[in-house]
Structure formats: C-alpha cells, structure tokens
Biopython code that builds the backbone (N, CA, C, O; Angstrom):
import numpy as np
from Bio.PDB.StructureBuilder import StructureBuilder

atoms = [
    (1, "UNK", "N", (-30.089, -95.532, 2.868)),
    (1, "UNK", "CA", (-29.590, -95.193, 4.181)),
    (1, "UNK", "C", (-30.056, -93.806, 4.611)),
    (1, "UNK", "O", (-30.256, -93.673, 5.818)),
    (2, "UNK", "N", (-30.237, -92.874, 3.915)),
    (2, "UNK", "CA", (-30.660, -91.407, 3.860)),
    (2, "UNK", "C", (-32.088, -91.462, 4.615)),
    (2, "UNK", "O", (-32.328, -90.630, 5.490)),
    (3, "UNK", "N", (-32.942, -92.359, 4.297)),
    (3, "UNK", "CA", (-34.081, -92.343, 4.904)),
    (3, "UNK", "C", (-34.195, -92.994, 6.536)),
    (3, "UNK", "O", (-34.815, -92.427, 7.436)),
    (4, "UNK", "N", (-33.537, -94.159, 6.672)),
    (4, "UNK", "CA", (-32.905, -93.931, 7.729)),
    (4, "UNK", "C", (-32.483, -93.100, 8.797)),
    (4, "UNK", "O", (-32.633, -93.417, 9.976)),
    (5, "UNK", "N", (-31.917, -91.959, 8.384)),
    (5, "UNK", "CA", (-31.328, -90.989, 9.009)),
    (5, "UNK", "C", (-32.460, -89.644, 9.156)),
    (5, "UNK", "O", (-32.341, -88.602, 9.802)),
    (6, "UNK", "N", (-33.475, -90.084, 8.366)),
    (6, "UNK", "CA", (-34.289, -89.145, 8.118)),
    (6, "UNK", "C", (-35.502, -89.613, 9.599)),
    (6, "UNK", "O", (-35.873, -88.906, 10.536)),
    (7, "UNK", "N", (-35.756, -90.692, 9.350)),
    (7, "UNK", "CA", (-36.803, -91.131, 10.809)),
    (7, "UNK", "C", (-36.286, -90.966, 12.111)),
    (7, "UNK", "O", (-36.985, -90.843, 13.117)),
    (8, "UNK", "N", (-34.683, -90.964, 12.073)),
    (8, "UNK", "CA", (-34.195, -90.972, 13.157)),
    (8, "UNK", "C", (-34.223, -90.143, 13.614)),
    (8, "UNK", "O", (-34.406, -90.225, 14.829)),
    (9, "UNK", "N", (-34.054, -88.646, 12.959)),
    (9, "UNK", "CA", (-34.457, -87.082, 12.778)),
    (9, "UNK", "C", (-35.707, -87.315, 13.490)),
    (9, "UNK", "O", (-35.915, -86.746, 14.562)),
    (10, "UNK", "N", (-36.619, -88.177, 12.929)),
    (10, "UNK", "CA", (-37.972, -87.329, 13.142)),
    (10, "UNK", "C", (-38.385, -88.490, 14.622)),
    (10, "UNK", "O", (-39.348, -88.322, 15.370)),
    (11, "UNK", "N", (-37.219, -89.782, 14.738)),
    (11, "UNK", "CA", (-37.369, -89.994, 16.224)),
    (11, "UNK", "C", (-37.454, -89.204, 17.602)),
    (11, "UNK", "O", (-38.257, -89.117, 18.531)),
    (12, "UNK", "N", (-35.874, -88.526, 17.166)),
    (12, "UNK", "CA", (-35.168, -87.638, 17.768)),
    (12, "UNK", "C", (-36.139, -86.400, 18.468)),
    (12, "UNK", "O", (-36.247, -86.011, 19.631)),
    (13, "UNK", "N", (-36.861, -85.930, 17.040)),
    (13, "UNK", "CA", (-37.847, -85.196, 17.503)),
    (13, "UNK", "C", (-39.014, -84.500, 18.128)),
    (13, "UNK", "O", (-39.540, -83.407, 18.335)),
    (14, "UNK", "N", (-39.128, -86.201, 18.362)),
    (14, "UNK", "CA", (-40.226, -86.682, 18.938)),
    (14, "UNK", "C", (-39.816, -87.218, 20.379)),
    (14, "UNK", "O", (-40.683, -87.561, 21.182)),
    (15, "UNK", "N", (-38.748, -87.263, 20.611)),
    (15, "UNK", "CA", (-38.360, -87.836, 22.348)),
    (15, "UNK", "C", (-38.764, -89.162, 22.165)),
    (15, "UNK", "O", (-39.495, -89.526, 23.086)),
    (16, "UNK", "N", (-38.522, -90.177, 21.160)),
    (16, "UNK", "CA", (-38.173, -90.850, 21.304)),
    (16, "UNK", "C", (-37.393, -92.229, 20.375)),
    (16, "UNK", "O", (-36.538, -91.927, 19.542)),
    (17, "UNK", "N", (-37.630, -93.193, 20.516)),
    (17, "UNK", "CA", (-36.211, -94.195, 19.794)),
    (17, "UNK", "C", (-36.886, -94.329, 18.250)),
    (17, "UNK", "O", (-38.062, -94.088, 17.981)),
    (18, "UNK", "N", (-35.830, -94.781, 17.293)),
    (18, "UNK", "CA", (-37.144, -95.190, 16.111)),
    (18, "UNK", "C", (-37.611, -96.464, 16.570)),
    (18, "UNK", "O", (-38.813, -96.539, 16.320)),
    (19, "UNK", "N", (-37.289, -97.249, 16.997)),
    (19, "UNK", "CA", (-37.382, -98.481, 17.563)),
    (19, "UNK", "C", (-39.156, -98.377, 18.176)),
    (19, "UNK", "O", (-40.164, -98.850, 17.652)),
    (20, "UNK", "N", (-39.056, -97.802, 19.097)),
    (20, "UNK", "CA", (-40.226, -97.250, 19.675)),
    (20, "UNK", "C", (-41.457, -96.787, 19.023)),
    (20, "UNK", "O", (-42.605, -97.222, 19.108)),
    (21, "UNK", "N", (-40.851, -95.577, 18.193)),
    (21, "UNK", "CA", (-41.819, -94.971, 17.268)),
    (21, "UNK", "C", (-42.279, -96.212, 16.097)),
    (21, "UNK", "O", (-43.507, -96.275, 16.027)),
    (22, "UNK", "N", (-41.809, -96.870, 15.484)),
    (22, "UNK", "CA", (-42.123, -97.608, 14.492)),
    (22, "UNK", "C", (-42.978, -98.836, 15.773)),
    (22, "UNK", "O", (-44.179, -98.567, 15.759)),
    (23, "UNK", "N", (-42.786, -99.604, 16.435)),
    (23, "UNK", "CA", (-43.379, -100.209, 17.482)),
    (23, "UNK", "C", (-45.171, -99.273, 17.558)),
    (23, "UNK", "O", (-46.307, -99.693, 17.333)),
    (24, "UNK", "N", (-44.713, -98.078, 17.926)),
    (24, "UNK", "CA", (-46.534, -97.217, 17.892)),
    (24, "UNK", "C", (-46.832, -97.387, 16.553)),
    (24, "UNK", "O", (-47.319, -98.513, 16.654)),
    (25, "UNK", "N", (-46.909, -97.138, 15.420)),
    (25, "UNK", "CA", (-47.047, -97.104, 13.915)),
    (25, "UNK", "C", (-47.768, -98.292, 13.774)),
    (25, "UNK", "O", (-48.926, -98.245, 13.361)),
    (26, "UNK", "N", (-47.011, -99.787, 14.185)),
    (26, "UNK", "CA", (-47.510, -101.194, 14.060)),
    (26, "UNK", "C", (-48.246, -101.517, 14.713)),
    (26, "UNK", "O", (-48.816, -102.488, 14.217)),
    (27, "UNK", "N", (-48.869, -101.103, 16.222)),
    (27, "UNK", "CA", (-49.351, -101.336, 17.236)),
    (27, "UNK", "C", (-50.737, -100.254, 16.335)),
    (27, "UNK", "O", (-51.878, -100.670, 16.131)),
    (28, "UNK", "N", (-50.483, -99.563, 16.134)),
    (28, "UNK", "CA", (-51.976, -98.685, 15.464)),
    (28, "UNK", "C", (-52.159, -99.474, 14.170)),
    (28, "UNK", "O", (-52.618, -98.804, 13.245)),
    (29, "UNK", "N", (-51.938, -100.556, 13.949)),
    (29, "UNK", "CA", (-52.362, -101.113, 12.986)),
    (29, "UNK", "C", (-52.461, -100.830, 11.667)),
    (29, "UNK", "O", (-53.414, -101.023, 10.911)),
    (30, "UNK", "N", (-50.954, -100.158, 11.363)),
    (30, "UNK", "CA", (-50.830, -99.527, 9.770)),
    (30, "UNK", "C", (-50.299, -100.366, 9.136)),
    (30, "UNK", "O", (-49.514, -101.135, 9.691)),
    (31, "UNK", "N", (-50.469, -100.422, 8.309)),
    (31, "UNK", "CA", (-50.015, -101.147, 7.225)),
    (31, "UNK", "C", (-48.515, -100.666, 6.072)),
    (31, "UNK", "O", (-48.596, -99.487, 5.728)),
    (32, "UNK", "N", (-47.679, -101.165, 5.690)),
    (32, "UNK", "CA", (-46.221, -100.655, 4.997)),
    (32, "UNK", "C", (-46.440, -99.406, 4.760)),
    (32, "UNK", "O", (-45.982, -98.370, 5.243)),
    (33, "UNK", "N", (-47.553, -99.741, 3.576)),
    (33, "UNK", "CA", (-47.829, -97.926, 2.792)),
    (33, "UNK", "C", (-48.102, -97.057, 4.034)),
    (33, "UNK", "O", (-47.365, -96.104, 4.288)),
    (34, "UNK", "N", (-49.095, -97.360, 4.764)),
    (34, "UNK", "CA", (-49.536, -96.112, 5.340)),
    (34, "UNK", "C", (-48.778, -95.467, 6.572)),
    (34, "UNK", "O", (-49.115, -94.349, 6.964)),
    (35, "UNK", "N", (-47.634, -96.252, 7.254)),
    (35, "UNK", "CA", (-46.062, -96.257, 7.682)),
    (35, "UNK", "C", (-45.074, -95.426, 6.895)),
    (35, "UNK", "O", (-44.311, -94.587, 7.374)),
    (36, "UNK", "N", (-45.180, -95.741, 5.727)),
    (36, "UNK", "CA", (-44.059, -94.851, 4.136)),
    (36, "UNK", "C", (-44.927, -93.504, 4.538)),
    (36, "UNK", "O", (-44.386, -92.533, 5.068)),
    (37, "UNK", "N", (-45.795, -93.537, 4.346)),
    (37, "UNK", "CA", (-46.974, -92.184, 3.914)),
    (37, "UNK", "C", (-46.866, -91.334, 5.237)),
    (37, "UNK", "O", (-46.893, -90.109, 5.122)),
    (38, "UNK", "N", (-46.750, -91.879, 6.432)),
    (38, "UNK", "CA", (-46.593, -90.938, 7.813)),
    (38, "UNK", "C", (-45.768, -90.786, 7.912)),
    (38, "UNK", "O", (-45.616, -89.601, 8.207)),
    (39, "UNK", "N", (-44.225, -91.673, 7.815)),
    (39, "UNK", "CA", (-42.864, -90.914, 7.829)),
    (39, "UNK", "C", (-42.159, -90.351, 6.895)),
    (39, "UNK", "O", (-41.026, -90.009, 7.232)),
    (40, "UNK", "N", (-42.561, -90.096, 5.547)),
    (40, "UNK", "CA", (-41.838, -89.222, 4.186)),
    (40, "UNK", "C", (-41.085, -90.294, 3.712)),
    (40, "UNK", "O", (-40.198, -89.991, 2.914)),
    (41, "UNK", "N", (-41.227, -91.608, 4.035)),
    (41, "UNK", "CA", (-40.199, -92.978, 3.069)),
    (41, "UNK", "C", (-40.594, -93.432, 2.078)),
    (41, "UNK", "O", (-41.723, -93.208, 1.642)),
    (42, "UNK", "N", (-39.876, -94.044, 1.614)),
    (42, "UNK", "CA", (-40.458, -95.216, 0.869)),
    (42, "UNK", "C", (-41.060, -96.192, 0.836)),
    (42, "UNK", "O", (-39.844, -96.276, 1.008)),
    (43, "UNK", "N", (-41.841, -97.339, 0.787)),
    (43, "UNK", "CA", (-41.819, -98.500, 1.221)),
    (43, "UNK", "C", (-40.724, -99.502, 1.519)),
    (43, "UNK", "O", (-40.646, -100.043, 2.622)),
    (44, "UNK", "N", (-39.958, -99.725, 0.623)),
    (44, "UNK", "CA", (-38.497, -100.348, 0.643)),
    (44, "UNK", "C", (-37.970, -99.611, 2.086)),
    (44, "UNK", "O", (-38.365, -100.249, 3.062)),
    (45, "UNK", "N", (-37.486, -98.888, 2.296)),
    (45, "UNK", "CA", (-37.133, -98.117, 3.019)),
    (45, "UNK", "C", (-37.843, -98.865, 4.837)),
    (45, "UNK", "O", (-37.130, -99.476, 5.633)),
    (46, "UNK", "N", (-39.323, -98.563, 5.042)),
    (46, "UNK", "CA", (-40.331, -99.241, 5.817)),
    (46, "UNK", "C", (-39.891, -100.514, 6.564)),
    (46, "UNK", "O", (-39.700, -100.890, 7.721)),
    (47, "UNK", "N", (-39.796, -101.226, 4.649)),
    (47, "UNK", "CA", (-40.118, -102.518, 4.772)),
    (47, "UNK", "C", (-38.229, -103.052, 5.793)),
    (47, "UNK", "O", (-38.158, -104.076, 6.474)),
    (48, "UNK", "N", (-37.118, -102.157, 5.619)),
    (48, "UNK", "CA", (-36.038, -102.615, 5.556)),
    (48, "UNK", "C", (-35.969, -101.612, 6.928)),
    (48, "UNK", "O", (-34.803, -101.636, 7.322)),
    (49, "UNK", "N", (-36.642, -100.907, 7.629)),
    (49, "UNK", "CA", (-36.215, -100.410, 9.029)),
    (49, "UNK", "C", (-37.393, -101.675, 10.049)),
    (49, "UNK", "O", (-37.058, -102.071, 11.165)),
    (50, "UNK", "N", (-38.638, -102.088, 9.409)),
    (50, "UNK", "CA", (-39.219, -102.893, 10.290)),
    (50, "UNK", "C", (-38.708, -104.289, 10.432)),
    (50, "UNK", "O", (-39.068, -104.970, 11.392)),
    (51, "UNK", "N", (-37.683, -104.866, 9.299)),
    (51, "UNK", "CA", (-36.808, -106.233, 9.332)),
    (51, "UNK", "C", (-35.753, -105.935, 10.043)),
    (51, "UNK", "O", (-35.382, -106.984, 10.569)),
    (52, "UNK", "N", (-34.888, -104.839, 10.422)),
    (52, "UNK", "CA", (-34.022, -104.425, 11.039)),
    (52, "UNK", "C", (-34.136, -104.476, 12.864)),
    (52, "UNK", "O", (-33.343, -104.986, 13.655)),
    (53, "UNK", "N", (-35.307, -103.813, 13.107)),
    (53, "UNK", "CA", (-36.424, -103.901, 14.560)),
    (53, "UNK", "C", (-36.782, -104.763, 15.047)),
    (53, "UNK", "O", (-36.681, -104.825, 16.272)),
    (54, "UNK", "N", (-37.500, -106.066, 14.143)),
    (54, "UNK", "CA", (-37.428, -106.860, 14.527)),
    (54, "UNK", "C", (-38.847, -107.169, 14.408)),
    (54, "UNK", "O", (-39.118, -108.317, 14.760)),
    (55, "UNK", "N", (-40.082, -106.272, 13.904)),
    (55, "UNK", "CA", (-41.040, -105.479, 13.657)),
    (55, "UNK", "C", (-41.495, -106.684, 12.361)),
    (55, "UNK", "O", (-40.859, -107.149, 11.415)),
    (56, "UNK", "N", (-43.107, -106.924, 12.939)),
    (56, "UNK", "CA", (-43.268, -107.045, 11.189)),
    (56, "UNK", "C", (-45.384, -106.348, 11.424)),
    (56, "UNK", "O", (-46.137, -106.243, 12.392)),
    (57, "UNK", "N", (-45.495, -106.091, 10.074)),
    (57, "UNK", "CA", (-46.651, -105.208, 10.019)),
    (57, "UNK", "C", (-47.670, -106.643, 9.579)),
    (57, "UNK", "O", (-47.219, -107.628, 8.994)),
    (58, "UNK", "N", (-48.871, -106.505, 9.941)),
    (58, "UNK", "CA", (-50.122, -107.171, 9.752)),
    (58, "UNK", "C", (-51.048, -107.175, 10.767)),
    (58, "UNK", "O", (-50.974, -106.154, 11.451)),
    (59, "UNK", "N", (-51.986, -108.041, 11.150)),
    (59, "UNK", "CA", (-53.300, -108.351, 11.748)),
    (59, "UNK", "C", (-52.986, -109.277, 13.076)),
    (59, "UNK", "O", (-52.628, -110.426, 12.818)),
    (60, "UNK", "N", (-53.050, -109.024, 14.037)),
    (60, "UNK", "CA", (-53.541, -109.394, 15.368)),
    (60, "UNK", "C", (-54.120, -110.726, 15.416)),
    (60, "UNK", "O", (-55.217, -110.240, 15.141)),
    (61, "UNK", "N", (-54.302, -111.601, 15.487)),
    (61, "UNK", "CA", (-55.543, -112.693, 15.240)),
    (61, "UNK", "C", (-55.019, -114.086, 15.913)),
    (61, "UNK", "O", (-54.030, -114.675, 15.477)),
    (62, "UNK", "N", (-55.880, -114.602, 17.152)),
    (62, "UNK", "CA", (-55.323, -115.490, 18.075)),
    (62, "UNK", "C", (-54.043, -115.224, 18.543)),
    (62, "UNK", "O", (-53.228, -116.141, 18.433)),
    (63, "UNK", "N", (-53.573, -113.869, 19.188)),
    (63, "UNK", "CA", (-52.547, -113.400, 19.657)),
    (63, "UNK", "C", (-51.067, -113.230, 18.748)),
    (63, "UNK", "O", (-49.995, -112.791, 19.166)),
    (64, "UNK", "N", (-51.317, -113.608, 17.710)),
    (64, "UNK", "CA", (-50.202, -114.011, 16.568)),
    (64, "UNK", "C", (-50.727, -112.523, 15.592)),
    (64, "UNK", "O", (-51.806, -112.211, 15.090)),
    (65, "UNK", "N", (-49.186, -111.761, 15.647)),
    (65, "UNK", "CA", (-49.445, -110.699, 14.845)),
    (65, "UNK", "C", (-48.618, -111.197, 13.110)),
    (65, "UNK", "O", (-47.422, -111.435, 13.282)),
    (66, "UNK", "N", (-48.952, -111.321, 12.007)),
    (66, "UNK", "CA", (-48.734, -111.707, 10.725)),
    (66, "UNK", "C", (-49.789, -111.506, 9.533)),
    (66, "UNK", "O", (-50.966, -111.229, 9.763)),
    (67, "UNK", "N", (-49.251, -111.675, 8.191)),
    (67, "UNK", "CA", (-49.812, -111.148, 7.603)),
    (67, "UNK", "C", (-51.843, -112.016, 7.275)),
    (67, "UNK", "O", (-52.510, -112.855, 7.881)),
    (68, "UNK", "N", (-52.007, -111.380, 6.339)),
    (68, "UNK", "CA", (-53.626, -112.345, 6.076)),
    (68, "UNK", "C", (-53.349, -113.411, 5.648)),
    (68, "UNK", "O", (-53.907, -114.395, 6.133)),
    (69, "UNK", "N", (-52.321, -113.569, 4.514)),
    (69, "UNK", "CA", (-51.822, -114.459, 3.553)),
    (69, "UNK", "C", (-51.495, -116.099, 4.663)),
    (69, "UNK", "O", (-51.875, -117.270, 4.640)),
    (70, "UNK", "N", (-50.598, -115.259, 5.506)),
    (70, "UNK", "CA", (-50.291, -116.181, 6.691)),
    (70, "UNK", "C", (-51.341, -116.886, 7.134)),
    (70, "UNK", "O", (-51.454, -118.108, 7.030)),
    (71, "UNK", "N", (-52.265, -116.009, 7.722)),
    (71, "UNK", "CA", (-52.694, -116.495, 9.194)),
    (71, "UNK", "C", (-53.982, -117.414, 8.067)),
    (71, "UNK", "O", (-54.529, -118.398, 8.565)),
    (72, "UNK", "N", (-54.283, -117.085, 6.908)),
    (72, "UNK", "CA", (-55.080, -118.068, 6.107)),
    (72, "UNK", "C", (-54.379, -119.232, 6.225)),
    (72, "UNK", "O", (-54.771, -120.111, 6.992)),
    (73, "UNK", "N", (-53.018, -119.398, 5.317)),
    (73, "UNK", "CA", (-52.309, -120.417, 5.457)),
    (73, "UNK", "C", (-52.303, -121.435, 6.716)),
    (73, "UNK", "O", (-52.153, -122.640, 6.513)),
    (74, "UNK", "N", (-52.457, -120.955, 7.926)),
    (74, "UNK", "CA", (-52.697, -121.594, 9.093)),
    (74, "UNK", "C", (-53.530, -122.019, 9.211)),
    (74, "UNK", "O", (-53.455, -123.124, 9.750)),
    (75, "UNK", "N", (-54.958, -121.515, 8.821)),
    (75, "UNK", "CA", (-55.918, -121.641, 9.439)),
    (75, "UNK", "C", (-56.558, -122.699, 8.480)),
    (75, "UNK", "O", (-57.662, -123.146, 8.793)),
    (76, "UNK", "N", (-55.859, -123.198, 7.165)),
    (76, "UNK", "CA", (-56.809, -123.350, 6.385)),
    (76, "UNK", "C", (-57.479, -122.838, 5.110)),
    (76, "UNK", "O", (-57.672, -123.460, 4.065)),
    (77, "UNK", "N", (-57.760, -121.706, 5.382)),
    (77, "UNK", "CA", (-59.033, -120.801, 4.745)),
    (77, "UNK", "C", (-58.061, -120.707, 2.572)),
    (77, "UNK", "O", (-57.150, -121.398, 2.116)),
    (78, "UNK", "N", (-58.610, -119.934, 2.123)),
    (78, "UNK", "CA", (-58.062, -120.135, 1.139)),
    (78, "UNK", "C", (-58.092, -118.245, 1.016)),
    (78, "UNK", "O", (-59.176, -117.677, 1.142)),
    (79, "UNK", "N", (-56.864, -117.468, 0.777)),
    (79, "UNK", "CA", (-56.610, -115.931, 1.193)),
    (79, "UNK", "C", (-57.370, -115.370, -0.340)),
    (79, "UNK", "O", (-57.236, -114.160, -0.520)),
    (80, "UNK", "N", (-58.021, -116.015, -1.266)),
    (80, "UNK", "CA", (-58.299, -115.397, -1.963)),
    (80, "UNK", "C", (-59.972, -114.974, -2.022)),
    (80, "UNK", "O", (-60.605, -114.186, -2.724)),
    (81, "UNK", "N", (-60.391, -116.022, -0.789)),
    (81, "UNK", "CA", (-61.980, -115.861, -0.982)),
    (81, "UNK", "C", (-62.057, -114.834, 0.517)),
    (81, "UNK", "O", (-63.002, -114.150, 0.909)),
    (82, "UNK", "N", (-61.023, -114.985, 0.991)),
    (82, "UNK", "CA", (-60.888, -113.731, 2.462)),
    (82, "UNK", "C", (-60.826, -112.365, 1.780)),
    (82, "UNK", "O", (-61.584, -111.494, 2.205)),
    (83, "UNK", "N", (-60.020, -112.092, 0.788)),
    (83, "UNK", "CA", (-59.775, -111.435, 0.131)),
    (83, "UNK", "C", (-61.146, -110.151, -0.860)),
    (83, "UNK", "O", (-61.211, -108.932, -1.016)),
    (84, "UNK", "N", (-61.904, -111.218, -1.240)),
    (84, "UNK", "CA", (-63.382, -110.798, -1.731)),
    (84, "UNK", "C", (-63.958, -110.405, -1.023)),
    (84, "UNK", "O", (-64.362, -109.243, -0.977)),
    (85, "UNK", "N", (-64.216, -111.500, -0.063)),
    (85, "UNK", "CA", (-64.921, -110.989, 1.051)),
    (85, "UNK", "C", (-65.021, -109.873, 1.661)),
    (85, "UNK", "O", (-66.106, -109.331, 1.870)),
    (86, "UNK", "N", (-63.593, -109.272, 2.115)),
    (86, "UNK", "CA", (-62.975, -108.669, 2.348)),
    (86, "UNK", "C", (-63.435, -107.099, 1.740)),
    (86, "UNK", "O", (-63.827, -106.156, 2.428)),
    (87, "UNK", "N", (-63.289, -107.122, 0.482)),
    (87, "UNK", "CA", (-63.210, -106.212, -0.620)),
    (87, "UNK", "C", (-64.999, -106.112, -0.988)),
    (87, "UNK", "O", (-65.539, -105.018, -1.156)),
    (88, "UNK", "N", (-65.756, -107.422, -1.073)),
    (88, "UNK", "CA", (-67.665, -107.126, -1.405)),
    (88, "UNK", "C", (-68.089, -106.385, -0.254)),
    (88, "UNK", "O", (-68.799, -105.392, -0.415)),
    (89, "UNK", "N", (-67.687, -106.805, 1.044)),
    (89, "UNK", "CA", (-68.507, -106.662, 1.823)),
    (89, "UNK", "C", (-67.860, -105.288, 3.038)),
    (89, "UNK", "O", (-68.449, -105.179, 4.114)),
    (90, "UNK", "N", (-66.676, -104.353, 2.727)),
    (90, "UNK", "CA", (-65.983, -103.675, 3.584)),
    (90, "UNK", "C", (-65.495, -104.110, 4.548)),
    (90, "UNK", "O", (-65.387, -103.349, 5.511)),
    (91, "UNK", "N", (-65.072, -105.334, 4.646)),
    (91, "UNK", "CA", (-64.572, -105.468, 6.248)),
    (91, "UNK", "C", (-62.856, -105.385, 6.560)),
    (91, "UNK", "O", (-61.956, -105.528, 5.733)),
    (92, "UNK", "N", (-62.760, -105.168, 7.702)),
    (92, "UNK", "CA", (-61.580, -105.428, 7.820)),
    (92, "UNK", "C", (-60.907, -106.612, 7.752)),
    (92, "UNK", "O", (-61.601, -107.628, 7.766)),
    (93, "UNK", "N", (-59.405, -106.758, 7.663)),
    (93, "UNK", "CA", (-58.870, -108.482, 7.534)),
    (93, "UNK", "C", (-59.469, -109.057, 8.423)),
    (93, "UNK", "O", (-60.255, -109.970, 8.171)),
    (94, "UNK", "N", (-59.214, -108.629, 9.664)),
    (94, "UNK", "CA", (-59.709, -109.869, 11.086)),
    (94, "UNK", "C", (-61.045, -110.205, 10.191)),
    (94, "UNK", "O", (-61.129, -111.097, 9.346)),
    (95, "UNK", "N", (-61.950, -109.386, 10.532)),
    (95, "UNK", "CA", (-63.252, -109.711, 9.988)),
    (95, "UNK", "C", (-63.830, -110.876, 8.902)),
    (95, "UNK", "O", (-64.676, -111.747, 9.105)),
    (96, "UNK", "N", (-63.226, -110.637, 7.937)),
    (96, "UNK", "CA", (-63.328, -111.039, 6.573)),
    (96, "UNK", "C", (-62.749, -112.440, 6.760)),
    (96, "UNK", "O", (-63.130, -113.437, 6.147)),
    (97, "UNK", "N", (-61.732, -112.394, 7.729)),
    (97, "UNK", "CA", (-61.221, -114.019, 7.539)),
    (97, "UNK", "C", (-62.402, -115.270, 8.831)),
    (97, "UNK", "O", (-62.707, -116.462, 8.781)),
    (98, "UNK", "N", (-62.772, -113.906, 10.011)),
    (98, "UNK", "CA", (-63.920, -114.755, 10.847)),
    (98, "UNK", "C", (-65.083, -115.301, 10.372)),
    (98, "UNK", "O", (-65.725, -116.280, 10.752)),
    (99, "UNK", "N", (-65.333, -114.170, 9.087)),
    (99, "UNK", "CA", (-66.452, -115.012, 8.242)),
    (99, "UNK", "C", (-66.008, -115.688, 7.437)),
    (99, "UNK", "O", (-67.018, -116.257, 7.022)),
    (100, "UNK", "N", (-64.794, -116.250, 6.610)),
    (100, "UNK", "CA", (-64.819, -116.989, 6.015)),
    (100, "UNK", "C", (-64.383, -118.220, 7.386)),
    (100, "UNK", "O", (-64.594, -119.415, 7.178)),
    (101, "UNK", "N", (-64.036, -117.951, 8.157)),
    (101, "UNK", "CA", (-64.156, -119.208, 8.976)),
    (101, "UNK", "C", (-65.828, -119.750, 9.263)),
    (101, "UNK", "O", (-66.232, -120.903, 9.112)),
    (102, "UNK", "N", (-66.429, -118.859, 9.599)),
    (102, "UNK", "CA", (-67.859, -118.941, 10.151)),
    (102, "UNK", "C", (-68.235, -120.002, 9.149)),
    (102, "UNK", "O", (-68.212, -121.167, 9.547)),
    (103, "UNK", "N", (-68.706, -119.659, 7.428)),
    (103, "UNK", "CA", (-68.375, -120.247, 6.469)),
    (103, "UNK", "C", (-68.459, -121.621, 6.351)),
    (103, "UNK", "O", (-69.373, -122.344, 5.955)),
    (104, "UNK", "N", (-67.044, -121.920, 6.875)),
    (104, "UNK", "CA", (-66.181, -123.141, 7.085)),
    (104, "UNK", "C", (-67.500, -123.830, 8.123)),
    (104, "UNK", "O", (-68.491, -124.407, 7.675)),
    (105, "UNK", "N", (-67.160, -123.560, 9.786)),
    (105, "UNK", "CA", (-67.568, -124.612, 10.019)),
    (105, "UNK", "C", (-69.144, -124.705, 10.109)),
    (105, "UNK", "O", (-69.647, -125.460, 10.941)),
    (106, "UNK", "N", (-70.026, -123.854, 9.158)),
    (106, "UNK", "CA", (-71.451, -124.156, 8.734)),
    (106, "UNK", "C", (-71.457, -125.585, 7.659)),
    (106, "UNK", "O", (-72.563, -126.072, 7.426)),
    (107, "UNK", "N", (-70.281, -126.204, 7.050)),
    (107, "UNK", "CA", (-70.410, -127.240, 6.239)),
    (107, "UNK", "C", (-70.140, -128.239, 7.061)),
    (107, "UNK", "O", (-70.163, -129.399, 6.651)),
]
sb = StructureBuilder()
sb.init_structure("model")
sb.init_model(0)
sb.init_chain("A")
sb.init_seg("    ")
for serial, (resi, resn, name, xyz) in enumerate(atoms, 1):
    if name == "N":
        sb.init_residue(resn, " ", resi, " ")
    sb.init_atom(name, np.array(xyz, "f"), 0.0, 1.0, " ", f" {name:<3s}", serial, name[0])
structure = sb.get_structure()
C-alpha cells in the first residue's frame, strides 16, 4: 500500500491523477519493469496499480492492446518462434510477430 501512496505523491506532483499518469507510461509503450523502474516500485506493486485502473501493459496490434503471448494465441502463430525471432533478429514485438505471420502465409 506504501507504494501506492508513493505514485500518488509523485501524481500529485506532477498535476496530475495516477490514473492518468500510469495511462501516459502505457500509451509510451513501457513495459511492467520499465513502469517499476520510472516510478521507484516494484513490479508487484505496477502490476497491482495497473489491475486496479483498469490498465493493462503490452503491444498495440489490430487495435487490440495485450500481451505477445495473447495476440499469438489469436492469431495462431506459435509465441515461441515470435519470440526468437524477436530476440535473432532485434525487432520489436509488433514486428517479430508480422514476420512470423509473413512466414505463415508464404506456405
């Protein structure tokens, strides 16, 4: 709860809601850790003010904001070869999962 009270501080400080502020954080496309790492939290902490908001952190992709794991699951793809991909070749998630779609419908 302490940390809590601690963002709200640094809402406050900022002129405006945490609601808001955590909304910019997700909208810049950070990820849990790097959310913990800009406001002095924890992850737990993050993870339990962005379930509270209403907030959830991941990737943009066909207007649906969720995680990679997800939007594989939807799509098909299998999150572990997005994942490589991902990781051989530097790309970002969106990226990494358009080529493993690309991939896809070359067979």
């Amino acid at each position: 709860m302490a940390n809590n009270w601690a963002v709200k501080r640094l809402a406050e400080s900022s002129l405006t809601t945490t609601h808001d502020m955590l909304t910019g954080l997700v909208n810049r496309g950070l990820n849990q850790k790097q959310i913990a790492a800009e406001l002095g939290v924890t992850c737990g902490a993050v993870s339990m003010l962005l379930r509270r908001h209403g907030l959830k952190c991941g990737i943009v992709l066909d207007g649906i904001r969720d995680s990679v794991s997800t939007h594989c699951r939807r799509l098909g793809l299998c999150n572990k070869s997005v994942f490589r991909i991902k990781h051989d070749f530097g790309l970002t998630d969106a990226e990494a999962i358009m080529v493993e779609l690309g991939k896809r419908s070359r067979k």
